[in-house]
KOLLOLUM-375733 format. One record per residue (C-alpha): residue number from 1; residue in three letters; x negated, y, z negated. Coordinates in steps of 0.2 Angstrom, whole numbers, plus 5000, padded with zeros to 4 digits. Layout:
N
resi; resn; u; v; w
NUM; ALA; X; Y; Z
...
END
This chain:
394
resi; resn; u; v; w
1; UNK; 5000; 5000; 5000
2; UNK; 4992; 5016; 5005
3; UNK; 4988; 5029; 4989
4; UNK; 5002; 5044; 4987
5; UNK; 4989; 5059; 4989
6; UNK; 4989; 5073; 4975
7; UNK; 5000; 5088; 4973
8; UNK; 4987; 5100; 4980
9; UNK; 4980; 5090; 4996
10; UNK; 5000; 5090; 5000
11; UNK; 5002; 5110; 4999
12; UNK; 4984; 5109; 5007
13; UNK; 4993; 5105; 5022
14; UNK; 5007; 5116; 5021
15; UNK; 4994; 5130; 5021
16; UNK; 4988; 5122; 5038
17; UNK; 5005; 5119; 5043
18; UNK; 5003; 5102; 5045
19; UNK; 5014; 5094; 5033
20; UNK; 5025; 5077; 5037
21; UNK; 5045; 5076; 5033
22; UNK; 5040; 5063; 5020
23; UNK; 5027; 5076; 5010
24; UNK; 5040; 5092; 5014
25; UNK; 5051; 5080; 5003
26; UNK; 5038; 5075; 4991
27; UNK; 5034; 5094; 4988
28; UNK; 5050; 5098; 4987
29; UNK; 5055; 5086; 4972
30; UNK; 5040; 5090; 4965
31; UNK; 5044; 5109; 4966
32; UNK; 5061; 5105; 4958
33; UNK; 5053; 5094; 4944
34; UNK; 5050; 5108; 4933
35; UNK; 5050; 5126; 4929
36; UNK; 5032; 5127; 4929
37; UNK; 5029; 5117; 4944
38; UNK; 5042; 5130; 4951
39; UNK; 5034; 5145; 4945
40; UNK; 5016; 5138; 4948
41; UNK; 5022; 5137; 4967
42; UNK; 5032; 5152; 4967
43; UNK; 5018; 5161; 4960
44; UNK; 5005; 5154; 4974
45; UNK; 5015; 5157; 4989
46; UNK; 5020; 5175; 4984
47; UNK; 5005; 5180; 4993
48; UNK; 5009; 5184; 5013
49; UNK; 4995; 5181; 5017
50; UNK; 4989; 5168; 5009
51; UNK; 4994; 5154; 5021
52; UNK; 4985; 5165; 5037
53; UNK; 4966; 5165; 5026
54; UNK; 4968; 5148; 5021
55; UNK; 4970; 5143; 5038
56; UNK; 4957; 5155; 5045
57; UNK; 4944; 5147; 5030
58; UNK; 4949; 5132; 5039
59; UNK; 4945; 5130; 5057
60; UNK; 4929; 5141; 5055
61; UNK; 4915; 5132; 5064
62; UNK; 4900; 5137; 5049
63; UNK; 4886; 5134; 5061
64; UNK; 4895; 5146; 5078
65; UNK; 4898; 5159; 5062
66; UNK; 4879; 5156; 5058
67; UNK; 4876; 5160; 5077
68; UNK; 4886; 5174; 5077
69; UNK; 4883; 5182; 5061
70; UNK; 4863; 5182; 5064
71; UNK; 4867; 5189; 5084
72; UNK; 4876; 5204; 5074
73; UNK; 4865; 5208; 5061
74; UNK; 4846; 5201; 5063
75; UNK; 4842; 5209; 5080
76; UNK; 4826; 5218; 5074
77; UNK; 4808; 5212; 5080
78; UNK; 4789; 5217; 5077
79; UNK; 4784; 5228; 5063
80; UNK; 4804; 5236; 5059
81; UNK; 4810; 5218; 5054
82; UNK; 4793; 5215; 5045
83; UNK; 4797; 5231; 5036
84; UNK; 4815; 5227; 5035
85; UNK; 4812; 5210; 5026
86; UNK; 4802; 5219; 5016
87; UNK; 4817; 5225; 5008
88; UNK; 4830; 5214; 5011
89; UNK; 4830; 5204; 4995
90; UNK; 4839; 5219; 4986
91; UNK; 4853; 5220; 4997
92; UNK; 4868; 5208; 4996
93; UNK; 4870; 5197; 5010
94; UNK; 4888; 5188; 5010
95; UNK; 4889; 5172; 5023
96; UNK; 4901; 5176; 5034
97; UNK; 4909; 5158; 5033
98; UNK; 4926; 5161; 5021
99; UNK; 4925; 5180; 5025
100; UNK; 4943; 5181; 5028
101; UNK; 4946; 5173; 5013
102; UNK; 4938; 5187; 5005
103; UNK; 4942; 5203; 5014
104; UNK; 4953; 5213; 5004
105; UNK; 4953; 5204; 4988
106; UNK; 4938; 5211; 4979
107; UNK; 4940; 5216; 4962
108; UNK; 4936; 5231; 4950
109; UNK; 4920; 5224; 4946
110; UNK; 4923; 5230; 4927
111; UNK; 4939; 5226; 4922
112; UNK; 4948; 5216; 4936
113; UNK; 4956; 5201; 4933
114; UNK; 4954; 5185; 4942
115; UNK; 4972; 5185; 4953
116; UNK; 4980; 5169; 4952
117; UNK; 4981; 5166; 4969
118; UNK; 4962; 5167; 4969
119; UNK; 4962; 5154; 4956
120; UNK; 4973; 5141; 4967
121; UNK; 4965; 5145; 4984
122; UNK; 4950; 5139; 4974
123; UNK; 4956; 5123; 4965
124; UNK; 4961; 5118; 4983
125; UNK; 4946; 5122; 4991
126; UNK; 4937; 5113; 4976
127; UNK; 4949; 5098; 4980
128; UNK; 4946; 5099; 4999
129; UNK; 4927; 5099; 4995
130; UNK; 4928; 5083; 4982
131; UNK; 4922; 5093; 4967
132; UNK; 4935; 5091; 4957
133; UNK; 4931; 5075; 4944
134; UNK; 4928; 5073; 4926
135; UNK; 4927; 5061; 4913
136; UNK; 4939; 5063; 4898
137; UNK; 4932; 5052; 4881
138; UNK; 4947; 5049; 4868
139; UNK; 4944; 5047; 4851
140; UNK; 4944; 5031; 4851
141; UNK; 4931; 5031; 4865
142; UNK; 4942; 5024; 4879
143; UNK; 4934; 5033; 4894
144; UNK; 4947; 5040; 4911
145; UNK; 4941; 5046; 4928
146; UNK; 4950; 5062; 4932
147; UNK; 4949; 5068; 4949
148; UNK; 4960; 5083; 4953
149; UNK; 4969; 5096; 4944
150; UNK; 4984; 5093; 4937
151; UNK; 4999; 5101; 4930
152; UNK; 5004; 5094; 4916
153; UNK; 4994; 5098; 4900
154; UNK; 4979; 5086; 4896
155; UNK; 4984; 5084; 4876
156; UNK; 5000; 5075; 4883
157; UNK; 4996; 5059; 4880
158; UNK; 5010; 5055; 4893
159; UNK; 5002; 5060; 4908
160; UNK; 4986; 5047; 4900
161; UNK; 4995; 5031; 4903
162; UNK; 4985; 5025; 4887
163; UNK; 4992; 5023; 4867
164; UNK; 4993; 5040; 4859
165; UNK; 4976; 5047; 4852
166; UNK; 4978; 5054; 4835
167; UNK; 4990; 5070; 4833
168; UNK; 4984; 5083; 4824
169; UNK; 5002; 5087; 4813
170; UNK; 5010; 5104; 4812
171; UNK; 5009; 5104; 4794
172; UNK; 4989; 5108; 4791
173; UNK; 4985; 5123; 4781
174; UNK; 4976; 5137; 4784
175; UNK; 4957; 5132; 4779
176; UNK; 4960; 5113; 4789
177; UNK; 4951; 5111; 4802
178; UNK; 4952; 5097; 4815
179; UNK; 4936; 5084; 4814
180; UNK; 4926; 5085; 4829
181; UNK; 4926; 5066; 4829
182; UNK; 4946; 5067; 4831
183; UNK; 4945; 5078; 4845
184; UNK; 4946; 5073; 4864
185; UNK; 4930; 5075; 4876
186; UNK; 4930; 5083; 4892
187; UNK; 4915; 5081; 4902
188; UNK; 4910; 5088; 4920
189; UNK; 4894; 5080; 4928
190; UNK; 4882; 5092; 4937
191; UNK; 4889; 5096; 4956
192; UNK; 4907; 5094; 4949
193; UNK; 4919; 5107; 4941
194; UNK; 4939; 5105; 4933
195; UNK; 4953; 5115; 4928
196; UNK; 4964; 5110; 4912
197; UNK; 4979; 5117; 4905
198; UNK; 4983; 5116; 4887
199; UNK; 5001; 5112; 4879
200; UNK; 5000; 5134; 4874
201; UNK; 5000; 5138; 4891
202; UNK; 4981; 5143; 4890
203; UNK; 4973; 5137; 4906
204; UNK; 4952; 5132; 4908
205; UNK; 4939; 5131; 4921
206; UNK; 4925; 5119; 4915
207; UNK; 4910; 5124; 4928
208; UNK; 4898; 5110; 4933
209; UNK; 4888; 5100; 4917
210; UNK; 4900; 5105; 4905
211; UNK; 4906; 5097; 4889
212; UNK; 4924; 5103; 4881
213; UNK; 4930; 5096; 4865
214; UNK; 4949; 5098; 4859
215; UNK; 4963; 5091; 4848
216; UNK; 4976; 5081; 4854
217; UNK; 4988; 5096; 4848
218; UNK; 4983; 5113; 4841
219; UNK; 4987; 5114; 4823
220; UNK; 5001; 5129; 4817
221; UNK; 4987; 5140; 4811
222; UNK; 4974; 5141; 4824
223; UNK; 4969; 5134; 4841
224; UNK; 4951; 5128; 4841
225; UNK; 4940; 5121; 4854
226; UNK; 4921; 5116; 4857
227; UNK; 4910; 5120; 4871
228; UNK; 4891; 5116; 4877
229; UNK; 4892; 5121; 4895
230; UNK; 4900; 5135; 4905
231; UNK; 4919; 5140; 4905
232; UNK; 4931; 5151; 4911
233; UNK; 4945; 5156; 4898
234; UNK; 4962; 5161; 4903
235; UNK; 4972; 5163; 4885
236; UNK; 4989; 5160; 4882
237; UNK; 4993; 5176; 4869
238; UNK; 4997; 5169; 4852
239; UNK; 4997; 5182; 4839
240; UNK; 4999; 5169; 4824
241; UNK; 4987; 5156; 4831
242; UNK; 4969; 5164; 4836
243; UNK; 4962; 5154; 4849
244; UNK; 4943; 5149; 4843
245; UNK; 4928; 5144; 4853
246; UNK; 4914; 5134; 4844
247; UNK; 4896; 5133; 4852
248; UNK; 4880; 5132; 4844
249; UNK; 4876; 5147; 4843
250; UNK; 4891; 5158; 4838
251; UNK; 4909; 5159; 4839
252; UNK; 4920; 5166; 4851
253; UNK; 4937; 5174; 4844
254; UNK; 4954; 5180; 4853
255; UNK; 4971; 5180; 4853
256; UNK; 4975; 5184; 4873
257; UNK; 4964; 5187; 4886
258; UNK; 4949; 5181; 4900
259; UNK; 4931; 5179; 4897
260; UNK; 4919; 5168; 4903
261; UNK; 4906; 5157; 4890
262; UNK; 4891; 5152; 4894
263; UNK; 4878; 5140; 4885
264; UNK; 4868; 5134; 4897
265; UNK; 4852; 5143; 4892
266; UNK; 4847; 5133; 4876
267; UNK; 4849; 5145; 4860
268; UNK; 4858; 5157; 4868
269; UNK; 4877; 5159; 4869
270; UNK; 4881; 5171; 4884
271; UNK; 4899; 5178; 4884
272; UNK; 4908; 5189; 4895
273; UNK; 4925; 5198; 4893
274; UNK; 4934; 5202; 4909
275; UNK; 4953; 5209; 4901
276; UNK; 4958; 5209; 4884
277; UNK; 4948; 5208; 4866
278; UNK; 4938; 5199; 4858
279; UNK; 4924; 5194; 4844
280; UNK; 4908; 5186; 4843
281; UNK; 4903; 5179; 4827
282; UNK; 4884; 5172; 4825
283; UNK; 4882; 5157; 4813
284; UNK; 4875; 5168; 4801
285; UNK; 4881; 5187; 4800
286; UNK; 4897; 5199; 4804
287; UNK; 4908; 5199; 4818
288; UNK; 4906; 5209; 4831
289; UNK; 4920; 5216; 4844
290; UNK; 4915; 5217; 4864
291; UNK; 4928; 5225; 4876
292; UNK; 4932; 5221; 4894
293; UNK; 4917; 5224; 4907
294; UNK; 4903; 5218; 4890
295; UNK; 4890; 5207; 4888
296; UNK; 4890; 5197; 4871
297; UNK; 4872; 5188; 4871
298; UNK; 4871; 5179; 4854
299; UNK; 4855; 5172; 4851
300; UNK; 4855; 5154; 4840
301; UNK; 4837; 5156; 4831
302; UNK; 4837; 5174; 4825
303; UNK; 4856; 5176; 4824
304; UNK; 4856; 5193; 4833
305; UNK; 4870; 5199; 4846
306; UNK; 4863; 5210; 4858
307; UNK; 4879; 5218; 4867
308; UNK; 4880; 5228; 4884
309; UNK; 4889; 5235; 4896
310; UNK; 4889; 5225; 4914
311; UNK; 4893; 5221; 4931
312; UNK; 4903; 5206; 4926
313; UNK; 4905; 5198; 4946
314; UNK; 4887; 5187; 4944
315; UNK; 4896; 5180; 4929
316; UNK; 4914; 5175; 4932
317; UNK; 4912; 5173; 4954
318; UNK; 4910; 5154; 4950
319; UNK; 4929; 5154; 4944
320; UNK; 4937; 5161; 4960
321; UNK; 4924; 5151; 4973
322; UNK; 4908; 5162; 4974
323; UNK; 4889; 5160; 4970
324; UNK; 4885; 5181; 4967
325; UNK; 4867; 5182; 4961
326; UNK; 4859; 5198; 4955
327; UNK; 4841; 5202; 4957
328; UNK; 4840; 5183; 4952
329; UNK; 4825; 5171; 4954
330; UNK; 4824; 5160; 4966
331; UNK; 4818; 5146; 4956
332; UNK; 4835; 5151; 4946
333; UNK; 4845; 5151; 4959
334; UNK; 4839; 5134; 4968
335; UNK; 4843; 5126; 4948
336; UNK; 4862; 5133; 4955
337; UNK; 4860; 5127; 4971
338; UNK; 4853; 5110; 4966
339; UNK; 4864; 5104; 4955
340; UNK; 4878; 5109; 4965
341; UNK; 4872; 5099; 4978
342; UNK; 4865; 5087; 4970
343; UNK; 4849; 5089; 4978
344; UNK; 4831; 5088; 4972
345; UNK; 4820; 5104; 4976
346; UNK; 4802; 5106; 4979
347; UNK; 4793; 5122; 4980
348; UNK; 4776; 5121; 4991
349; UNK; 4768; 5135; 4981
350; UNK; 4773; 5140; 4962
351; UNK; 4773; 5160; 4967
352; UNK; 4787; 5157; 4978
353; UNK; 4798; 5153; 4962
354; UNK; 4796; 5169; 4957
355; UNK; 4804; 5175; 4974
356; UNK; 4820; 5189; 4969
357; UNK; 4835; 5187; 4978
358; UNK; 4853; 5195; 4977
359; UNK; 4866; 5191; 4988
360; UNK; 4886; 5183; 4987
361; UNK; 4886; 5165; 4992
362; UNK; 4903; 5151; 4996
363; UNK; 4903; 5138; 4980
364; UNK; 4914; 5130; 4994
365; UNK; 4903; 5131; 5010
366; UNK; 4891; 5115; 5017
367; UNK; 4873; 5118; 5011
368; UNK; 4866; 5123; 5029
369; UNK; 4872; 5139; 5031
370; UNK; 4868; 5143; 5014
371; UNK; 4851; 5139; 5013
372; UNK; 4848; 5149; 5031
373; UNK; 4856; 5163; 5022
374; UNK; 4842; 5161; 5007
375; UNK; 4829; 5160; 5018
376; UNK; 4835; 5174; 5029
377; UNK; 4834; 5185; 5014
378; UNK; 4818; 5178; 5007
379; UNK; 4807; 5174; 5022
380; UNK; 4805; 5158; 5018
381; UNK; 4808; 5141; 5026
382; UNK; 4821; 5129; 5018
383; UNK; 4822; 5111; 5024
384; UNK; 4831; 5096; 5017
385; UNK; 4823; 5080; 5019
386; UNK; 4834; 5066; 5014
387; UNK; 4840; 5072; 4996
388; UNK; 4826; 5087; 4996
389; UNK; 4826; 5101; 4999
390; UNK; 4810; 5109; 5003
391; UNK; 4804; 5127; 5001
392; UNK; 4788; 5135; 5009
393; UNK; 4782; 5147; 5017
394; UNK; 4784; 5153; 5037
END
């Protein structure tokens, strides 16, 4: 019997127009099933336009826009591209594959929120591109693959097919807290990435080697979470239940809003407020408030929270489907690149590491016209051998 596809490969093929009788009804009941699902769809498709830039992300051929892009914009020779190179690292340099997607949707780069039709067209490009997977761990230690978003919320032990994890009860007080060993484990591996809704309404983007850990239901007094990775928070507003998240370096506080966390870096806890308020709490010392278009860095050996104003695009793009890089290493960015890839990467000479790059990249696009884009930038030559990618000199 051949496998009912997911929810998002069928509205995949509405956006392309290309869906059968059968999957129109399929969609349809689904649509129907709920007032989420109905508000979820109601919600994508409000956008005109969406359905036109899906399909024109679609039938773009990467390598004739490779052609074409570098026909348009790299036509100087001699000594004026010599001294145009020269420069060119500082300047962004957006691949022109998904550009339609793009045009007209950039954001206040200080307080715009992530618009929620950028956030499906992603999870479907995602899907299309196989990224979605993750591994959630029970309590009990009974391990499921999950392989594409879904709609119900992931402390619904309904949707699990398995016997009910442990509930954290409603009745808890105040100081209880749930035991990490009772909480569930979410896990993304290094080029793979996975949305999640919890049973509040508050909705999470795990990026790629991430580990999330949750209760099977928040209790009546708080809503507390632990990451070691890098996530993007999207908070259902609760003004009698703060939502907590726990790393190891600090504690990130709210009540409603979006931020990004970041823990990547060992010792340091990176976090980045795009609407809303919240606090960051080192292990050891006060709280300290950050507003939208700040910088949190807490730092786990000397406990201090260093806080700034930013350009927050290089630190939330990844949720919407974009690689932006600022002034960033290329040894850096190749760690991006590689584990997104999964490839292995070899530098021919160490100084090149050191290489500065700035640029907007496709999370979604194939790794060809990406790495020509690098090396366009940096004047260097970027091959993949096998499952290498090699980087030298011209």
């Amino acid at each position: 019997m051949e496998r009912k596809r997911n929810i998002n490969s069928v509205i995949h093929d509405q956006l392309l127009g290309q869906l059968s009788e059968e999957e129109k009804k399929r969609l349809q009941a689904w649509i129907e099933s709920s007032l989420e699902n109905k508000k979820n769809y109601e919600c994508l498709m409000q956008d005109t336009e969406l359905s036109e830039r899906y399909r024109q992300f679609a039938t773009v051929d990467e390598e004739q826009a490779w052609e074409i892009f570098q026909e348009k914009h790299f036509q100087v020779r001699g000594i004026y591209r010599r001294m145009l190179w020269k420069y060119a690292a500082i300047l962004m340099i957006p691949i022109i594959i998904g550009a339609a997607i793009w045009m007209g949707m950039w954001r206040n780069a200080d307080t715009g929120p992530v618009r929620v039709q950028d956030d499906q067209l992603a999870m479907l490009r995602s899907e299309k591109m196989g990224k979605q997977k993750a591994t959630l761990v029970l309590p009990g230690g009974q391990k499921i693959e999950l392989k594409s978003v879904t709609n119900q919320s992931l402390q619904d032990s309904a949707i699990l097919s398995v016997p009910s994890p442990k509930v954290v009860k409603e009745t808890q007080s105040e100081n209880e807290e749930v035991s990490v060993t009772d909480n569930n484990k979410l896990v993304t591996y290094d080029d793979s990435e996975f949305w999640l809704t919890f049973e509040d309404g508050t909705k999470v983007h795990l990026n790629y080697n991430t580990t999330l850990k949750y209760p099977s239901h928040f209790s009546a007094v708080s809503r507390t979470v632990y990451l070691d990775g890098e996530a993007y928070f999207q908070i259902a507003k609760d003004d009698k239940r703060p939502f907590r998240v726990i790393t190891a370096n600090g504690i990130v506080k709210q009540y409603g809003t979006s931020f990004n966390v970041n823990t990547h870096v060992a010792g340091v806890t990176k976090v980045v407020l795009v609407e809303g308020s919240i606090s960051v709490l080192p292990n050891q010392g006060d709280e300290h408030k950050i507003h939208p278009g700040e910088l949190a860095v807490l730092n786990g050996v000397t406990q201090e929270v260093q806080i700034s104003k930013v350009d927050i695009e290089p630190y939330i793009a990844w949720n919407s489907g974009r690689f932006v890089f600022d002034n960033c290493s290329l040894e850096t960015l190749m760690e991006v690149i590689s584990r997104w890839y999964d490839k292995k990467v070899m530098f021919e000479d160490e100084d090149i590491k050191t290489t500065r790059f700035t640029g907007d990249l496709d999370r979604y696009g194939s790794i060809i016209p990406i790495l020509k884009a690098i090396q366009r930038v940096t004047h260097l030559k970027m091959d993949v051998e096998g499952e290498a990618i090699i980087i030298r000199r011209e």
